[in-house]
C-alpha positions as a Python dict, from the first residue, in 0.01 Angstrom:
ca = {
    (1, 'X'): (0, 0, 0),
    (2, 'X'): (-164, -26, -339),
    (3, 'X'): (-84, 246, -588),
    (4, 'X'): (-375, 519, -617),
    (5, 'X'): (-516, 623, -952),
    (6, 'X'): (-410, 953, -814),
    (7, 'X'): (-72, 859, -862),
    (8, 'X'): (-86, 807, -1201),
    (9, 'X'): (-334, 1076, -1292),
    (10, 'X'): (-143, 1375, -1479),
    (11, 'X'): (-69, 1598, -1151),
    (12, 'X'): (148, 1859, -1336),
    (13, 'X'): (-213, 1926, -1532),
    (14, 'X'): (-377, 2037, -1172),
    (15, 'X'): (-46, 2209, -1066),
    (16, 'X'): (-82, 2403, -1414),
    (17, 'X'): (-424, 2553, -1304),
    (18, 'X'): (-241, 2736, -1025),
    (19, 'X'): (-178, 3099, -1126),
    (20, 'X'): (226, 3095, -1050),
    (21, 'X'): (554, 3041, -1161),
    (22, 'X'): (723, 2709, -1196),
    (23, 'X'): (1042, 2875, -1142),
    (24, 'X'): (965, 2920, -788),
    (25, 'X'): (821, 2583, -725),
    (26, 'X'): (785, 2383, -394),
    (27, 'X'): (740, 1990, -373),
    (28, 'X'): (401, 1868, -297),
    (29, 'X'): (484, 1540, -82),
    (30, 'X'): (263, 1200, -73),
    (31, 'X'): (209, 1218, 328),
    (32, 'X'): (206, 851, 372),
    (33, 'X'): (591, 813, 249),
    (34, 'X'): (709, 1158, 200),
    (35, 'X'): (817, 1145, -139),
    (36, 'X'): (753, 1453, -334),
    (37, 'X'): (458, 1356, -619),
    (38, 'X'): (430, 1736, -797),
    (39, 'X'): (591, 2093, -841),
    (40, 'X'): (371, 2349, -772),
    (41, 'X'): (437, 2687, -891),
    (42, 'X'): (439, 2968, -622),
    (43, 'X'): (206, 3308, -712),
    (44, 'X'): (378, 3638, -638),
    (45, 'X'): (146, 3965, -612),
    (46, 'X'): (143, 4055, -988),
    (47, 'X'): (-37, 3668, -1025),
    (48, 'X'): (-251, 3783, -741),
    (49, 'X'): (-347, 4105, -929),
    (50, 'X'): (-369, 3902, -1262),
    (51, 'X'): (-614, 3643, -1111),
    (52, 'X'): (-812, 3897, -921),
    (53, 'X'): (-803, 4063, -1264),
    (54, 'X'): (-894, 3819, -1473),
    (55, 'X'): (-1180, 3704, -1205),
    (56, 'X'): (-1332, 4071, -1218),
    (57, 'X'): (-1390, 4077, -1581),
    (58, 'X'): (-1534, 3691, -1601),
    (59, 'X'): (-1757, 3814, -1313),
    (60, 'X'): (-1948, 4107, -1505),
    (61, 'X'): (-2065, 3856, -1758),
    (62, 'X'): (-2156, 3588, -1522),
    (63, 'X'): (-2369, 3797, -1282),
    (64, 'X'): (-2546, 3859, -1600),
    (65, 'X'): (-2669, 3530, -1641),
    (66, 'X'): (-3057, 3449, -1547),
    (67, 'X'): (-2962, 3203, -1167),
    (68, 'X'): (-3099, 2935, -1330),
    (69, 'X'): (-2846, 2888, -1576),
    (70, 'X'): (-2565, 2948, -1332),
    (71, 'X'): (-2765, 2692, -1109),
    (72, 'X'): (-2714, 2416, -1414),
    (73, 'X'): (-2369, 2443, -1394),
    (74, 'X'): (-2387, 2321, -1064),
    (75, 'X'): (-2579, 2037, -1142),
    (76, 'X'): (-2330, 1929, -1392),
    (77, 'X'): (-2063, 1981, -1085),
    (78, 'X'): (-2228, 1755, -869),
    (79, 'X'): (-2302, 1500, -1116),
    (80, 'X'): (-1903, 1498, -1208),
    (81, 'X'): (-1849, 1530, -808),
    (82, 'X'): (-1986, 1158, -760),
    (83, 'X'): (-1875, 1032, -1082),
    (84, 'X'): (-1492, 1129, -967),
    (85, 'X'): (-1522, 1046, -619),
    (86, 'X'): (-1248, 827, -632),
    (87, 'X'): (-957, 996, -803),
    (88, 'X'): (-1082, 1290, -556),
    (89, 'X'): (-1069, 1051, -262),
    (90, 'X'): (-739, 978, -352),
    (91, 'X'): (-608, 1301, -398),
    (92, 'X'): (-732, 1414, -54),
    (93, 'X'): (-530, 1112, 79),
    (94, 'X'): (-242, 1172, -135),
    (95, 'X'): (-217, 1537, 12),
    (96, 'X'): (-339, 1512, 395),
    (97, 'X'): (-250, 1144, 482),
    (98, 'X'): (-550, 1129, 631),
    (99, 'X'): (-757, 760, 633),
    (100, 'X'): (-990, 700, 316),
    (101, 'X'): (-1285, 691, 514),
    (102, 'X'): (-1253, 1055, 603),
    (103, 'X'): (-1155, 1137, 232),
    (104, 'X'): (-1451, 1007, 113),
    (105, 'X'): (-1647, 1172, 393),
    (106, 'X'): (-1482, 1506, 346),
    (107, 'X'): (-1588, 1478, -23),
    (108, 'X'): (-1928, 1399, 25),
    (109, 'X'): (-1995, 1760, 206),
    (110, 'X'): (-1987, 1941, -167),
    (111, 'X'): (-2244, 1762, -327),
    (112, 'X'): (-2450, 1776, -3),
    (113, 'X'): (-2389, 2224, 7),
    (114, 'X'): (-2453, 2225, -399),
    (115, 'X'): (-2805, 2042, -361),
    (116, 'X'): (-2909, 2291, -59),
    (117, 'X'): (-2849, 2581, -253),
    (118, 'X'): (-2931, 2422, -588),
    (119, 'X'): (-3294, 2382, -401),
    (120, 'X'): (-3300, 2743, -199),
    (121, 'X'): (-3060, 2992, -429),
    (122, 'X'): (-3369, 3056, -665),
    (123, 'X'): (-3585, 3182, -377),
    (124, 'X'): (-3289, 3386, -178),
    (125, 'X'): (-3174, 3523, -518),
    (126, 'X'): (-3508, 3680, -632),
    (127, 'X'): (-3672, 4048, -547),
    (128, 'X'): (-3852, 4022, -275),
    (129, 'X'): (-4111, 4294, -221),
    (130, 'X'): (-4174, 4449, 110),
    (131, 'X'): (-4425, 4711, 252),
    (132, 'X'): (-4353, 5118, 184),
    (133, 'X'): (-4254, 5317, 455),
    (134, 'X'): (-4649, 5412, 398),
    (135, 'X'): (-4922, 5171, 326),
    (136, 'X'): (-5065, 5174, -7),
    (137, 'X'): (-4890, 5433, -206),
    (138, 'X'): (-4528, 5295, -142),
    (139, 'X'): (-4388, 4979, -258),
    (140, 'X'): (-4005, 4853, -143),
    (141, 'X'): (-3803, 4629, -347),
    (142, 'X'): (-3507, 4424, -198),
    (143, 'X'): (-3215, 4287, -500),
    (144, 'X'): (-2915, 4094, -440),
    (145, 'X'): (-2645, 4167, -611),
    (146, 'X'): (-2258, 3980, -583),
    (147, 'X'): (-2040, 4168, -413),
    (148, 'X'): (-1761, 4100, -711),
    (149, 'X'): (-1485, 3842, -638),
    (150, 'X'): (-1424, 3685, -302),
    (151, 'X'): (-1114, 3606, -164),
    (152, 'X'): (-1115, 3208, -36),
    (153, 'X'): (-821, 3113, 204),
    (154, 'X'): (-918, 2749, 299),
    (155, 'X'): (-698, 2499, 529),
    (156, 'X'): (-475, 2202, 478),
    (157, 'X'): (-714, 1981, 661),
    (158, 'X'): (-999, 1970, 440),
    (159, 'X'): (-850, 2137, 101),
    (160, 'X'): (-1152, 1985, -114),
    (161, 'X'): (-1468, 2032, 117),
    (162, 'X'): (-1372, 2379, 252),
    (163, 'X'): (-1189, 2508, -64),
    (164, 'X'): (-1558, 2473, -225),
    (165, 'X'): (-1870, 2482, 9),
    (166, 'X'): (-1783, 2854, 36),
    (167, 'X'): (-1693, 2870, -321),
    (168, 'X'): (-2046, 2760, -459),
    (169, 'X'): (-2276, 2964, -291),
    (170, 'X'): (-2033, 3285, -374),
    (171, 'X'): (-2049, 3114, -710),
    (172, 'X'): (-2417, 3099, -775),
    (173, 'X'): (-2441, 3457, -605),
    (174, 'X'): (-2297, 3546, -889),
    (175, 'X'): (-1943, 3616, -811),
    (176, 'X'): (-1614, 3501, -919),
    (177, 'X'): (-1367, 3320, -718),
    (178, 'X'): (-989, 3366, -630),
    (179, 'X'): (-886, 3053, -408),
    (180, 'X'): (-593, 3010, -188),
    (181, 'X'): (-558, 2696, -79),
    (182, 'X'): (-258, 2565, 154),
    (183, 'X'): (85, 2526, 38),
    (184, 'X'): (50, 2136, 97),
    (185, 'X'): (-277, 2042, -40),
    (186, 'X'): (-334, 2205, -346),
    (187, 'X'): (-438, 1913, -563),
    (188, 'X'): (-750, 1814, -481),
    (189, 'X'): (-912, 2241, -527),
    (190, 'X'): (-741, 2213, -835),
    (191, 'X'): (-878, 1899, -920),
    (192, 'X'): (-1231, 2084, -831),
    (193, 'X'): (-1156, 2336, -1059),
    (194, 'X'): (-1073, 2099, -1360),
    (195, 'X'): (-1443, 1977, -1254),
    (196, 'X'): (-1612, 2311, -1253),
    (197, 'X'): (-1476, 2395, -1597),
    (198, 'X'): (-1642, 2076, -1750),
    (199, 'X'): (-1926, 2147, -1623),
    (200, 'X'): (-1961, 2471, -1787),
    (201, 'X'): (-1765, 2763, -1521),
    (202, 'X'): (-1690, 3032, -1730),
    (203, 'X'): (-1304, 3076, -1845),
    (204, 'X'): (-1116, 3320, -1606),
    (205, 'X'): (-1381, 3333, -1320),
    (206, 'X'): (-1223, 3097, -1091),
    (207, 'X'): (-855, 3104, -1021),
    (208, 'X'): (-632, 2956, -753),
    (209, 'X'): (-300, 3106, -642),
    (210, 'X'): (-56, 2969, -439),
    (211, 'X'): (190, 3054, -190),
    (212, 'X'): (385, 3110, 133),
    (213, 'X'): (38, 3254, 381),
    (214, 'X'): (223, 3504, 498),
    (215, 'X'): (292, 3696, 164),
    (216, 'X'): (6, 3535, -85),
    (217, 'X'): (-276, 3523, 170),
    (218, 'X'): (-263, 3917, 293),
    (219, 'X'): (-211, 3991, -136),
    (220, 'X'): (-574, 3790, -138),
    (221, 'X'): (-700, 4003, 120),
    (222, 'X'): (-621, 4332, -46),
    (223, 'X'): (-783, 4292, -306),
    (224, 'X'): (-1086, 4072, -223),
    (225, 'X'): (-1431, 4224, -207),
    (226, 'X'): (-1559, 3971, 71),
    (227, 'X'): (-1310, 3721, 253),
    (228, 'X'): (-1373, 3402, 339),
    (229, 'X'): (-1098, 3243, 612),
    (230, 'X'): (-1057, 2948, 755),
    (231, 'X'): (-779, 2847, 1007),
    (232, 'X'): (-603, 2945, 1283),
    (233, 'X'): (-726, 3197, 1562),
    (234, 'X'): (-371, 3399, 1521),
    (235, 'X'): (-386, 3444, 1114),
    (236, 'X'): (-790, 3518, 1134),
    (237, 'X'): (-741, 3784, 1361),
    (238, 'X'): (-508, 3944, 1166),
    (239, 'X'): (-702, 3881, 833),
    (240, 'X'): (-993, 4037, 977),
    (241, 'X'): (-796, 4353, 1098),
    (242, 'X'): (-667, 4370, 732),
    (243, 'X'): (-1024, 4327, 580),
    (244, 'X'): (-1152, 4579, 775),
    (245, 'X'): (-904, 4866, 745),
    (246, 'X'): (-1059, 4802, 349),
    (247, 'X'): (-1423, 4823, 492),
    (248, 'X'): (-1445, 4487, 316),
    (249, 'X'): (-1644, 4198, 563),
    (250, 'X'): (-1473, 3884, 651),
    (251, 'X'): (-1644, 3561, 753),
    (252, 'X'): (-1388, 3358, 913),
    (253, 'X'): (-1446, 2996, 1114),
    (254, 'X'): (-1122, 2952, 1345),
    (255, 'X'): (-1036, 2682, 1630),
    (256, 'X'): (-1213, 2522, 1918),
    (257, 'X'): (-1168, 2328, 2243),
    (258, 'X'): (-1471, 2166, 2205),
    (259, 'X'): (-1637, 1950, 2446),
    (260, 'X'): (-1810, 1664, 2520),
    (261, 'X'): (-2042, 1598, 2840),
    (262, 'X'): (-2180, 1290, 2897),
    (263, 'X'): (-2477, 1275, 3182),
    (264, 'X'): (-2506, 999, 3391),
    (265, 'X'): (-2792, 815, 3215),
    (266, 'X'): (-2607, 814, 2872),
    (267, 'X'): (-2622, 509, 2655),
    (268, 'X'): (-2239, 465, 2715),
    (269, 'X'): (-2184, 183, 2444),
    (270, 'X'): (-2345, 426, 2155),
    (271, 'X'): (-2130, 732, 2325),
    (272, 'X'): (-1789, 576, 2343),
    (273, 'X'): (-1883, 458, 1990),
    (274, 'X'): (-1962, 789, 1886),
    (275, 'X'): (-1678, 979, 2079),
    (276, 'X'): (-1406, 752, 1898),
    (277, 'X'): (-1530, 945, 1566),
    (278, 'X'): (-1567, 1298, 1754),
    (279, 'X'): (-1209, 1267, 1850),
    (280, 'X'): (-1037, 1060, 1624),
    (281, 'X'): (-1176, 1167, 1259),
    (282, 'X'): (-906, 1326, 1037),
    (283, 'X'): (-631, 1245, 1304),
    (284, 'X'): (-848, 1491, 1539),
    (285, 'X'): (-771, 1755, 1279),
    (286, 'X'): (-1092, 1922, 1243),
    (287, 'X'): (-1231, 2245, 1393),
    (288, 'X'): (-1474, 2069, 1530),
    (289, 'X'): (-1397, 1760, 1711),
    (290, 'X'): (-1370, 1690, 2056),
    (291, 'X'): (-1093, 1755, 2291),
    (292, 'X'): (-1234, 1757, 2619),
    (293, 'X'): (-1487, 1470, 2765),
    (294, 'X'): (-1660, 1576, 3041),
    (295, 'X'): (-1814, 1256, 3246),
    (296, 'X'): (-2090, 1241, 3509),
    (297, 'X'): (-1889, 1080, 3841),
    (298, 'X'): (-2095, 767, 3851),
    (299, 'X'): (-2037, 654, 3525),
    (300, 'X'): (-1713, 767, 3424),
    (301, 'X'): (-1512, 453, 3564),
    (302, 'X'): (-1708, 270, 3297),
    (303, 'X'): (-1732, 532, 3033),
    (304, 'X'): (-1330, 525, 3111),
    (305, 'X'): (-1220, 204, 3079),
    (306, 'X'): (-1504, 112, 2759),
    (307, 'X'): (-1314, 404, 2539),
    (308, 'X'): (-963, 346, 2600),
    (309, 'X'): (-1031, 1, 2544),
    (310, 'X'): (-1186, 52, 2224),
    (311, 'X'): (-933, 344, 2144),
    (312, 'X'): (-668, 72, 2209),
    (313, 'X'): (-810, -182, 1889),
    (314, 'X'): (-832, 160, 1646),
    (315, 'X'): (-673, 51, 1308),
    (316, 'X'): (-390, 304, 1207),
    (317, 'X'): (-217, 317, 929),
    (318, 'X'): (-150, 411, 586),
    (319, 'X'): (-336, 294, 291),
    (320, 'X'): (-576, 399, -27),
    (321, 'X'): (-829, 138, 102),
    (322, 'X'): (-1124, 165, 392),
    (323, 'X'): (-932, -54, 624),
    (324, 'X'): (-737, 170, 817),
    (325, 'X'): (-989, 405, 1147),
    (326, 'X'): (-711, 673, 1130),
    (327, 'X'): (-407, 785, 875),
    (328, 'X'): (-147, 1020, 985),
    (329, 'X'): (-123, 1406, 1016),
    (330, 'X'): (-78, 1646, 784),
    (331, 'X'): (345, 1701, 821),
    (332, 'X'): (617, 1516, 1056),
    (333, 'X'): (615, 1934, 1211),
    (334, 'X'): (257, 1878, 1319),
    (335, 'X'): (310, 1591, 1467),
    (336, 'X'): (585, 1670, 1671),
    (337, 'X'): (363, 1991, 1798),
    (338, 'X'): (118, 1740, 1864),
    (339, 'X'): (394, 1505, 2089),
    (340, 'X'): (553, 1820, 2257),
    (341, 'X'): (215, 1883, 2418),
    (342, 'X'): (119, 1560, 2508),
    (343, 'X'): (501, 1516, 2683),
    (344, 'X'): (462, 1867, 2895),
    (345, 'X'): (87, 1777, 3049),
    (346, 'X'): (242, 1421, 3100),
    (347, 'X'): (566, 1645, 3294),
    (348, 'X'): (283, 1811, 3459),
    (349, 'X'): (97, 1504, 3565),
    (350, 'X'): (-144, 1379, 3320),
    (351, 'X'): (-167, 1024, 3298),
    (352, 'X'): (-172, 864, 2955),
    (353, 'X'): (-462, 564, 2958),
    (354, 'X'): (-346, 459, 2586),
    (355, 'X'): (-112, 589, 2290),
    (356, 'X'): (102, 895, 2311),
    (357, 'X'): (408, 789, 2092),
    (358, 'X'): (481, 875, 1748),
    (359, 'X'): (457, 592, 1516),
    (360, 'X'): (737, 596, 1233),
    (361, 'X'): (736, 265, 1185),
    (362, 'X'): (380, 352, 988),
    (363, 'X'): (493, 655, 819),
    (364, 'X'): (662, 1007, 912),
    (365, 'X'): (342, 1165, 1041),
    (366, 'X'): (176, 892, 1201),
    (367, 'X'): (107, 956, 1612),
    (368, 'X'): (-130, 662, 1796),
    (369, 'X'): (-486, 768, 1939),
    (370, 'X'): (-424, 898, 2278),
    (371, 'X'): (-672, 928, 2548),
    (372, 'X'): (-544, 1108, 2905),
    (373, 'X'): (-689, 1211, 3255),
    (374, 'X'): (-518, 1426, 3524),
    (375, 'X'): (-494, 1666, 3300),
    (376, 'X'): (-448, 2005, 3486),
    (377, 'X'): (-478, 2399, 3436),
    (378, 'X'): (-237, 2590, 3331),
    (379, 'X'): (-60, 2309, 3050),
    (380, 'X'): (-135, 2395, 2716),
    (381, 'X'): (-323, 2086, 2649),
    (382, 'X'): (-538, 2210, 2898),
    (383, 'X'): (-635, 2523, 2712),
    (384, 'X'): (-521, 2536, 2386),
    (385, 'X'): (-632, 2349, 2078),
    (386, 'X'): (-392, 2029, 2021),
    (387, 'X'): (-570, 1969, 1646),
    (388, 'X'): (-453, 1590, 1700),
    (389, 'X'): (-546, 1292, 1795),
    (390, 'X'): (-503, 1297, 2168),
    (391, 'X'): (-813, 1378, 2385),
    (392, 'X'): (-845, 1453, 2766),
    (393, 'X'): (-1174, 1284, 3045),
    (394, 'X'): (-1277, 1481, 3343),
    (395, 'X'): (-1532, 1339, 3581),
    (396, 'X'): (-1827, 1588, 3731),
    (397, 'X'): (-2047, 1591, 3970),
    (398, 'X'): (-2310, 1848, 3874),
    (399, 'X'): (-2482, 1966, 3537),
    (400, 'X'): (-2411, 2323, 3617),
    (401, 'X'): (-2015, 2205, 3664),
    (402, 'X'): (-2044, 2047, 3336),
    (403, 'X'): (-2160, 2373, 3195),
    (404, 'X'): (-1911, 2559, 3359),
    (405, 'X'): (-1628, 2402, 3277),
    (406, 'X'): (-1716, 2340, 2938),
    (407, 'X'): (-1769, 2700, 2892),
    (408, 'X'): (-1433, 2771, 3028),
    (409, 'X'): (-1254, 2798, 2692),
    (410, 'X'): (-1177, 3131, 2458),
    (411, 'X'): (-1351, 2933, 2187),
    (412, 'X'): (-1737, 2812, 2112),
    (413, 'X'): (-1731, 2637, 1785),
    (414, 'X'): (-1874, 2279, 1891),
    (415, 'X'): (-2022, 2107, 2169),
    (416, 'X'): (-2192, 1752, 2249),
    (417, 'X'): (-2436, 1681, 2508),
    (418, 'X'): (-2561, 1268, 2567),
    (419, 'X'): (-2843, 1166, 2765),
    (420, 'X'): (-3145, 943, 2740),
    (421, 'X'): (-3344, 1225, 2861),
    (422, 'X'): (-3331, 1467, 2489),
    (423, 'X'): (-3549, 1742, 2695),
    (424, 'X'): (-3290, 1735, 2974),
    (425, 'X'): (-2963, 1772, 2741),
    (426, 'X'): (-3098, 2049, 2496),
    (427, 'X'): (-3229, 2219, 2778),
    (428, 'X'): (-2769, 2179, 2923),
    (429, 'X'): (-2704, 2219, 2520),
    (430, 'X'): (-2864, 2576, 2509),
    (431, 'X'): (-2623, 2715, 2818),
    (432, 'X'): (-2363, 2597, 2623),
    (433, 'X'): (-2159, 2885, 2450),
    (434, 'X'): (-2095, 2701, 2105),
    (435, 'X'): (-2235, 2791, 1794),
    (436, 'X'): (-2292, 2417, 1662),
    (437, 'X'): (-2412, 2133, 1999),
    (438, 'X'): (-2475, 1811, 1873),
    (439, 'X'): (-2718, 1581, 2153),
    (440, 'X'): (-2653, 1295, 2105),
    (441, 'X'): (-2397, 1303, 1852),
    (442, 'X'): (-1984, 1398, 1894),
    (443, 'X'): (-1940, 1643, 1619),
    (444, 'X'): (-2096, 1578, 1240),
    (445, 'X'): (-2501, 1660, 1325),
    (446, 'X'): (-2534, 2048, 1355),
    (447, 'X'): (-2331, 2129, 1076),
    (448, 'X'): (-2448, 1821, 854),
    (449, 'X'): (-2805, 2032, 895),
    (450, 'X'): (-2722, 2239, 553),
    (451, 'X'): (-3062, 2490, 617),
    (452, 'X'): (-2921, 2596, 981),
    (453, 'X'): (-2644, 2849, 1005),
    (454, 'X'): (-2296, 2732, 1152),
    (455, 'X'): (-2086, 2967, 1293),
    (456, 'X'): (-1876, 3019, 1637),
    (457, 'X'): (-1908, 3177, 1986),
    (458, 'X'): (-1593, 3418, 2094),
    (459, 'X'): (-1256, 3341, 1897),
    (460, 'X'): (-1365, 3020, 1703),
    (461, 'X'): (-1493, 3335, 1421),
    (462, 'X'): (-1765, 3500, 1276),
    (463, 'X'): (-2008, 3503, 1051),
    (464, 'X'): (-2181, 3118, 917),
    (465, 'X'): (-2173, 2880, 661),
    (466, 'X'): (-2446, 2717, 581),
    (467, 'X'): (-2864, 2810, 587),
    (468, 'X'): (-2970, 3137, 421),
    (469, 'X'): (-2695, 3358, 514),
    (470, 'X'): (-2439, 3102, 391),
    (471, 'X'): (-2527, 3241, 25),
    (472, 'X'): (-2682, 3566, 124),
    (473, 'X'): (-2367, 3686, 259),
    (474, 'X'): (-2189, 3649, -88),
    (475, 'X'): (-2434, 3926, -186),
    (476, 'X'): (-2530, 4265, -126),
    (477, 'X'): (-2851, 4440, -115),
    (478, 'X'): (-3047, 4726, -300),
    (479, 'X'): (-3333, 4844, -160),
    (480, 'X'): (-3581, 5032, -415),
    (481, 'X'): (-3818, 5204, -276),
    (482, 'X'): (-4124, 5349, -508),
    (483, 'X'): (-4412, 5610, -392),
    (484, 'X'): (-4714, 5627, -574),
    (485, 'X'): (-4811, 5918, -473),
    (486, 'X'): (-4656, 6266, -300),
    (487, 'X'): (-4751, 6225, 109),
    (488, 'X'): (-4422, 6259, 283),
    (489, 'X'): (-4402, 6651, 271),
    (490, 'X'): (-4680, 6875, 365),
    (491, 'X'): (-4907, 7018, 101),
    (492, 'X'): (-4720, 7408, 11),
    (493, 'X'): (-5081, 7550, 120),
    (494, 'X'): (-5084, 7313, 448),
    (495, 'X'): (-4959, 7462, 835),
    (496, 'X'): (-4691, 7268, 952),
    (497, 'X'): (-4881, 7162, 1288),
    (498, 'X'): (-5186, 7041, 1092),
    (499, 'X'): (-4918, 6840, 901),
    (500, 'X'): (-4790, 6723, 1235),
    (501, 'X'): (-5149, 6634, 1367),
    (502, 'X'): (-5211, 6437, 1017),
    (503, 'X'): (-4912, 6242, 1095),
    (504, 'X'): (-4974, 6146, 1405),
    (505, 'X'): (-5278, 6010, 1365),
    (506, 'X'): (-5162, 5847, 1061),
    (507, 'X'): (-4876, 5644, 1287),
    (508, 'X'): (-5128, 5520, 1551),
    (509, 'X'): (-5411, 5421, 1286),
    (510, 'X'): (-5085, 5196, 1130),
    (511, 'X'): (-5019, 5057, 1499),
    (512, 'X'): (-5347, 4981, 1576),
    (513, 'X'): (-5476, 4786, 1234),
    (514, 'X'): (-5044, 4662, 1209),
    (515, 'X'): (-4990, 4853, 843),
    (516, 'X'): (-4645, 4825, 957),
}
């Protein structure tokens, strides 16, 4: 395993961008052999205040500035995005031990969110004018205006890509940025940050802090004036308790069970093809990949044996080169949460087709790609999210069992519907309860669409990235209305029932010709 330039890249200069103490510092660990690479300083509430601080008084000044200059910032970001890519590539791997093929993927979604709102920010940014309450002599007048500074908690699993495509469009919104990412992977947002300062971010309006989740991440919350979470369905309910006894709105994405249904006239080579990415990207650590694959009866014999087969040649393994399919998880905890689960649906009768062993002999995180059947209610595999690379086939007989039993989850983040027939599956894909369903695709497609909003169904969260509201929700609006002339009291000399009368007829002439 070839040294990264990562490795040699100055990583106490990204640690130093954390607002913290080095007195308190935990080990950031190189996944692939466990050997601590950095010290990175821990942030107790007075850095919280300080950042949040600091961030407020950046922020006046920088909602100031006309959107297009705030916009050229960005281009200068995504210009130093690409030219980086690989010391950011390697980072991500350095941090996650995920494969480099993902890294690079997982970098690619910034420079796709910066040229979406790079092209629509000027239009959702400026006043928009609307008609008066009364035609004619009343004008309304909608501004956006940042909220302030936003609160970013983002995951371990994709520190760079989620640690900034909610950053920029808060950014460009005009407001300033505290970031939290995890404990684990803070290298590659500060790395981001290092980036946004040379292209032109003013001093003091980004910060990241640092920190145990439990004591940093509810200090974020308390003093953010919009929160953006990502994670876990325990931590976001509790984040969006605490955000709301402020009155302050959260926007949170959280797990999913998502499925997979595959209809009897599916191309099977191009969906077993397919569902090896769905499941198996990031070591299955990623909101939205597939844990369940539902197959039509008459097909899934060969759907079967055509994915564990090809499941069976995945390269794994650790390296800062393309080669490897699949790199390890996150921490040797994770993947023995990952193991216990597989073991007790195996106690409970699941059969394992291929994998389901740790692999230390290619690191102390690494777990093969494992693909079971049998599996049955009431195991947690069964219901819960496994975030891992282990995936479980069901056959069906019907399309409305397929619907029902992929609705049968608490969550509705993701969903994937294959048939030849594209009428026939988004007609099944829109009675599926899932905010993103990819036809034809396992996971990547809905939320790779930048102008459409992607959110959740039921406890995968609330609120979207992405589209419109994935920058409009950074802001909030002003409505100024204007009347030209006096007409919404009577005249002093006027009865009140001729006033009545007038108005009346007023609000049918506006119905019939549609003033309003």
């Amino acid at each position: 395993m070839s040294t990264p330039t990562a490795l040699v890249h100055d990583l106490a200069e990204l640690t130093g961008l954390v607002t913290g103490d080095l007195g308190s510092a935990v080990p950031v660990v190189e996944v692939f052999t466990g050997k601590p690479v950095a010290r990175l300083p821990q942030s107790s509430e007075a850095d919280v205040d300080r950042a949040f601080a600091r961030a407020r008084a950046a922020q006046a000044e920088w909602a100031r500035w006309p959107v297009r200059r705030r916009l050229a910032v960005f281009e200068r970001f995504h210009r130093l995005v690409l030219e980086r890519q690989s010391t950011i590539t390697d980072l991500i791997q350095l941090e996650t031990g995920k494969s480099r093929r993902m890294a690079f993927e997982e970098l690619c979604d910034i420079p796709m969110v910066i040229s979406h709102y790079l092209k629509h920010a000027p239009r959702l940014l400026r006043p928009v004018r609307h008609p008066g309450a009364i035609p004619f002599v009343s004008t309304s007048t909608e501004l956006r205006k940042p909220r302030g500074v936003v609160g970013v908690i983002a995951p371990w699993n994709f520190p760079f890509a989620i640690g900034f495509c909610d950053a920029i469009p808060a950014l460009m919104a005009g407001n300033g940025i505290v970031l939290k990412p995890d404990n684990r992977t803070p290298l590659s947002p500060a790395y981001g940050l290092k980036l946004l300062r040379e292209a032109g971010i003013p001093d003091g309006l980004v910060h990241i802090v640092c920190g145990d989740g439990p004591v940093v991440g509810p200090a974020v919350v308390d003093r953010a004036d919009f929160v953006m979470f990502t994670g876990s369905e325990p931590t976001g309910r509790r984040v969006a308790a605490q955000a709301a006894g402020r009155l302050v709105e959260a926007c949170m994405e959280l797990g999913g069970k998502n499925p997979m249904i595959v209809l009897s006239d599916a191309n099977l080579d191009e969906a077993v093809e397919s569902a090896v990415a769905g499941v198996f990207d990031n070591t299955g650590q990623l909101c939205l990949h597939i844990e369940r694959v539902y197959i039509h009866e008459s097909v899934y014999p060969a759907f079967r044996d055509r994915f564990v087969a090809r499941v069976a040649r995945m390269r794994v393994g650790p390296g800062y080169d393309f080669d490897a399919e699949m790199g390890g998880l996150v921490s040797q905890d994770h993947r023995d949460r990952v193991a216990a689960q597989v073991d007790r649906a195996v106690e409970h009768g699941a059969r394992v087709l291929t994998g389901g062993r740790a692999r230390p002999d290619l690191g102390p995180t690494f777990y093969e790609p494992t693909v079971l059947e049998n599996v049955t209610a009431g195991t947690d595999l069964f219901t819960d999210e496994t975030f891992g690379p282990v995936v479980a086939l069901y056959p069906f007989t019907t399309v409305d069992e397929a619907v029902r039993l992929a609705n049968d989850t608490r969550y509705g983040l993701s969903a994937s519907v294959w048939s030849r027939d594209l009428a026939a599956a988004r007609a099944l894909g829109a009675r599926l309860e899932a905010g993103h369903v990819n036809v034809n695709d396992s996971a990547a497609l809905a939320y790779a669409s930048k102008n459409a909003p992607s959110g959740g169904f039921k406890a995968s969260g609330m609120g979207v990235r992405n589209g419109d509201q994935g920058l409009l929700k950074f802001t909030e609006s002003t409505n100024i209305a204007t009347l030209k002339r006096q007409v919404l009291t009577p005249p002093p000399d006027q009865p009140y029932d001729e006033y009545v009368d007038r108005t009346l007829r007023m609000l049918r002439v506006m119905r019939r010709f549609r003033l309003r």
